[in-house]
N, C-alpha and C positions, 0 to 999 in steps of 0.2 A: 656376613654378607654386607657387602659398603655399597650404598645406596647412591644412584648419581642424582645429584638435584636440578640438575639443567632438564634432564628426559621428564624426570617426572613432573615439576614445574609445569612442564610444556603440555606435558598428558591431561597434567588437572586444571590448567587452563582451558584445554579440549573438550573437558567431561563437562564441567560448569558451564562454558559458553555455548552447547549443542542443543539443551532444551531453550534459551533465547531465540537459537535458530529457528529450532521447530515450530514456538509458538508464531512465529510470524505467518500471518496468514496471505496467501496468493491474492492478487484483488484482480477483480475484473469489471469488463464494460459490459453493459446491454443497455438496451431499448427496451422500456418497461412497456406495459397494456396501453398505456395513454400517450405513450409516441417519448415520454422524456428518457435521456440521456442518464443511465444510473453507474454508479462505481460503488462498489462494494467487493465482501468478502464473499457474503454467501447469497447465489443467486436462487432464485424462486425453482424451483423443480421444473416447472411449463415454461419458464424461459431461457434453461442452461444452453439449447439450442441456438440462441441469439448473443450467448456469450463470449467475449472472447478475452485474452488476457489485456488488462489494461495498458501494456506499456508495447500491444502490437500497433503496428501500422494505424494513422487514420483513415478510413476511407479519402479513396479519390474526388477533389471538389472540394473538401476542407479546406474555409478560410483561414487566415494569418488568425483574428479574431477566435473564431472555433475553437483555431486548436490552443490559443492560452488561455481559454475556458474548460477544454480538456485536461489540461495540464494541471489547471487552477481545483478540478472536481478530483481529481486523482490525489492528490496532496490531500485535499479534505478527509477525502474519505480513507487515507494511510494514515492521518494523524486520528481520525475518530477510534480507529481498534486501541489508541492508547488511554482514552480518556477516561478518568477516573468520576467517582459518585459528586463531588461538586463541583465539574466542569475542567479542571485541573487535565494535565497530563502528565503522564509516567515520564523521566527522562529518557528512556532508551527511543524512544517517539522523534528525538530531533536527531538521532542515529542511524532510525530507520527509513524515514521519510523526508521528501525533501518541502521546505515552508515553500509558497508559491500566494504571492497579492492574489488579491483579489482583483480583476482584470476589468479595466472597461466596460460596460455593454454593447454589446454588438448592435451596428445601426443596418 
């Protein structure tokens, strides 16, 4: 049996690179009990109803300001799932997420 190395190559690049996939976790937005703006992976049970995916629509009346603070919380909380026990980050973290300044404050 002759083995092609391009297919399988390709297959075990597949196989390898599907659990990276899977670990990446969805993030989303809500509005926590206190009124603040949250991004994360895993939201509270009593608030999944106020969730929605992080990278939907802003709501209508969103400043210029607002929304690169959206932007700038989103980023955050994509690079926190990589963060290791001394503050460090996993490589695959600047693969999966894009870096985003810290923005102005809004006047």
């Amino acid at each position: 049996m002759k083995l092609h190395k391009a297919p399988f190559a390709l297959a075990l690049t597949w196989v390898l690179a599907l659990p990276g996939v899977a670990s990446a976790a969805e993030m989303y937005r809500w509005v926590d009990d206190f009124g603040q703006l949250v991004y994360g992976t895993e939201v509270p049970p009593h608030l999944r109803s106020r969730a929605v995916p992080a990278n939907a629509p802003l709501p209508p009346g969103t400043t210029a300001c607002q929304a690169r603070w959206h932007r700038y919380l989103a980023s955050a909380a994509c690079f926190d799932q990589y963060r290791v026990v001394r503050g460090g980050l996993k490589p695959e973290a600047f693969q999966r997420c894009t870096e985003v300044p810290q923005p102005e404050p809004c006047s």
